[in-house]
PATOR-570077 format. One record per residue (C-alpha): residue in one letter; z, y, x. Coordinates in steps of 0.25 Angstrom, whole numbers, plus 5000, padded with zeros to 4 digits. Layout:
BEGIN
   code      w      v      u
      A      Z      Y      X
...
REM end
This chain:
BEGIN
   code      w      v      u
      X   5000   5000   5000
      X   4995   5012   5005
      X   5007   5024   5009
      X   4997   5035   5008
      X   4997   5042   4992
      X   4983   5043   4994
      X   4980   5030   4998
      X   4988   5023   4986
      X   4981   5032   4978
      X   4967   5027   4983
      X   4972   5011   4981
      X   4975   5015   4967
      X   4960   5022   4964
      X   4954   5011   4971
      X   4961   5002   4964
      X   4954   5008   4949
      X   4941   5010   4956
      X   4942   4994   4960
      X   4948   4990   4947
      X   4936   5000   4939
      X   4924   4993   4948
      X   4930   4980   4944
      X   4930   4982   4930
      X   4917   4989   4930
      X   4910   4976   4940
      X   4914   4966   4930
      X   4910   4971   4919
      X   4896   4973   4925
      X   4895   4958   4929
      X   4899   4955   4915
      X   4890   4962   4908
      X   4877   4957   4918
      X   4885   4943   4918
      X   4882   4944   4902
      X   4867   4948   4905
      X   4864   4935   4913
      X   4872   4926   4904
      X   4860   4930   4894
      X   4850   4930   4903
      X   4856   4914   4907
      X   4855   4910   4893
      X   4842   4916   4891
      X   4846   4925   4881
      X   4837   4939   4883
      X   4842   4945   4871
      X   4858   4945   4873
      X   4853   4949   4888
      X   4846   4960   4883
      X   4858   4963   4875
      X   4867   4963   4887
      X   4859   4972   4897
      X   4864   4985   4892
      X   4880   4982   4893
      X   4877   4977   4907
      X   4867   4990   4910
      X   4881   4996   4906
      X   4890   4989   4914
      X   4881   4991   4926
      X   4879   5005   4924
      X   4894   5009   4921
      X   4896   5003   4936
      X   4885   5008   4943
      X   4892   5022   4936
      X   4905   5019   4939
      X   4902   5015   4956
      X   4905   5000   4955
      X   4891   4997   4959
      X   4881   5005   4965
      X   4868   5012   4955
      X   4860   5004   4962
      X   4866   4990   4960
      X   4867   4994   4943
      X   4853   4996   4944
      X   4850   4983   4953
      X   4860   4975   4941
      X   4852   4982   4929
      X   4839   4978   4937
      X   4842   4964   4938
      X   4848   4961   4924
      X   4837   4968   4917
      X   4826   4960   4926
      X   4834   4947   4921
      X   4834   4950   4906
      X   4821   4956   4906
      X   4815   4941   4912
      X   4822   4934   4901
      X   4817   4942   4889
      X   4802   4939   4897
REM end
């Protein structure tokens, strides 16, 4: 434990920030987790469905800093290159 105020103080931000990124990386994964459920069971429709809420999620972290701009876009990329070969 640190014996400088400053440097508890900066644990303690750290430990929001890490607790926020946390939060925020799992309910991305979720959200592309459900996509590529879909996309298993061959089900374009539902995949459809679930793009936006993981557009969402991917957005909100991109926004927040918990992955870089370009990673989101590199995500969206990918998921939308997988339902879009489905539907074909």
């Amino acid at each position: 434990m640190p014996n400088i105020k400053a440097s508890v103080k900066s644990m303690k931000v750290d430990a929001k920030r890490h607790a926020r990124n946390v939060s925020e990386k799992n309910r991305m994964k979720k959200a592309q987790k459900l996509v590529l459920a879909a996309i298993a069971n061959n089900d374009a429709g539902e995949a459809q469905k679930l793009l936006p809420a993981a557009y969402k999620a991917i957005d909100q972290a991109a926004a927040n800093n918990t992955i870089h701009k370009n990673a989101a876009a590199r995500k969206k990329s990918r998921l939308t290159l997988k339902v879009n070969a489905l539907s074909k």
